[in-house]
C-alpha positions, -999 to +999 in steps of 0.1 A: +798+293+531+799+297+569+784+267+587+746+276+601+745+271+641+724+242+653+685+253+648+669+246+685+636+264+692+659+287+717+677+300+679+654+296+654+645+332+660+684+344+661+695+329+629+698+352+596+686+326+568+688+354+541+725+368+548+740+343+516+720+356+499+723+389+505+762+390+510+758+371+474+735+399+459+756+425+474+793+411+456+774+410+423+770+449+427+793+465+409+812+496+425+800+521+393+778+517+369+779+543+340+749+562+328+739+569+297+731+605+291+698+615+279+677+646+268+647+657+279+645+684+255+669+693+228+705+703+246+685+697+279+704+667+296+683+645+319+705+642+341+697+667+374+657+668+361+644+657+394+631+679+415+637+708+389+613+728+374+613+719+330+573+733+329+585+763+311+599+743+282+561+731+273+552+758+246+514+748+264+520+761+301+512+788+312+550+797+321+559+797+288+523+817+279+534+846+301+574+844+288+560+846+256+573+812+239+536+800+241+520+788+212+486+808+216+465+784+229+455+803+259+452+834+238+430+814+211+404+797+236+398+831+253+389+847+217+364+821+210+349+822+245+350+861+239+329+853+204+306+826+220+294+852+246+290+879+221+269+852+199+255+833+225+257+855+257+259+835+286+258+799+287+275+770+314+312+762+298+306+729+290+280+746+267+307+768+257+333+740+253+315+723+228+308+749+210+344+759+209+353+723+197+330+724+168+344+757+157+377+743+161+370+714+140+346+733+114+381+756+109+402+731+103+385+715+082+378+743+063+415+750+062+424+712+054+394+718+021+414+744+009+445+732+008+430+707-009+415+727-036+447+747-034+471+718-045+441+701-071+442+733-091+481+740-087+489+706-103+459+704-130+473+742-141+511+726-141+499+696-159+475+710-185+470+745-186+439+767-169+413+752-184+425+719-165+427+740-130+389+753-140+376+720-143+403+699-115+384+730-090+351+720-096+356+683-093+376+689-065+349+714-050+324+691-056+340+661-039+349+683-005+308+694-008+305+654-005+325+651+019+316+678+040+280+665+036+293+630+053+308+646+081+278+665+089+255+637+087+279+612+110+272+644+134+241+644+130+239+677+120+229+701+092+256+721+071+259+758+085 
């Protein structure tokens, strides 16, 4: 450690208090520090991402829409806007939106019910014969109208 000069008010302003500690931070560097490779994507290293473009690895963007790797959302949102304005005719898109979300959510729920019904009758008819998957369809058919029912009333709606 160097010896400080003597602090008069002529030096006070001339004196670097923070170069131990700097020359200190700057020995503790290392000279290389290895990195760990990484992925972004499967077989995509991380390691040159910046300022590259990755958007058309996203099966959402539009990139990958137009190369054909999308995953149909674009394609799916203009059908049901196509089929609101044919129902509805014209209407503000948040109008539209909501619409869109409910039929959205009223398919996959319907899809969800019938795998449901799907796998009830498949194992009653493994376990005990067709008569079993008769009466394992209408309990199970019966429980989805309940449930179904629930849904709609927590929305506040009616069933349609």
């Amino acid at each position: 450690m160097k010896h400080e000069p003597h602090v008069t008010n002529a030096t006070i302003w001339e004196i670097d208090w923070a170069r131990n500690d700097r020359q200190r931070f700057l020995a503790s560097i290392p000279p290389y520090k290895p990195r760990r490779s990484r992925d972004i994507a499967p077989g995509v290293p991380a390691s040159a991402v910046w300022m590259q473009d990755v958007s058309g690895m996203d099966r959402r963007s539009v990139k990958a829409q137009l190369a054909g790797r999308g995953d149909g959302r674009a394609r799916w949102w203009a059908w049901n806007v196509g089929v609101d304005r044919l129902m509805h005719g014209d209407a503000p898109l948040e109008v539209v939106m909501v619409r869109f979300h409910r039929r959205h959510q009223r398919m996959t729920w319907a899809w969800l019910c019938l795998a449901s019904l799907f796998r009830a009758v498949r194992d009653a008819v493994a376990k005990g014969g067709v008569e079993a998957g008769w009466s394992a369809c209408a309990a199970e058919e019966q429980r989805l109208a309940a449930l179904w029912q629930a849904a709609d009333s927590a929305c506040g709606e009616g069933k349609s």
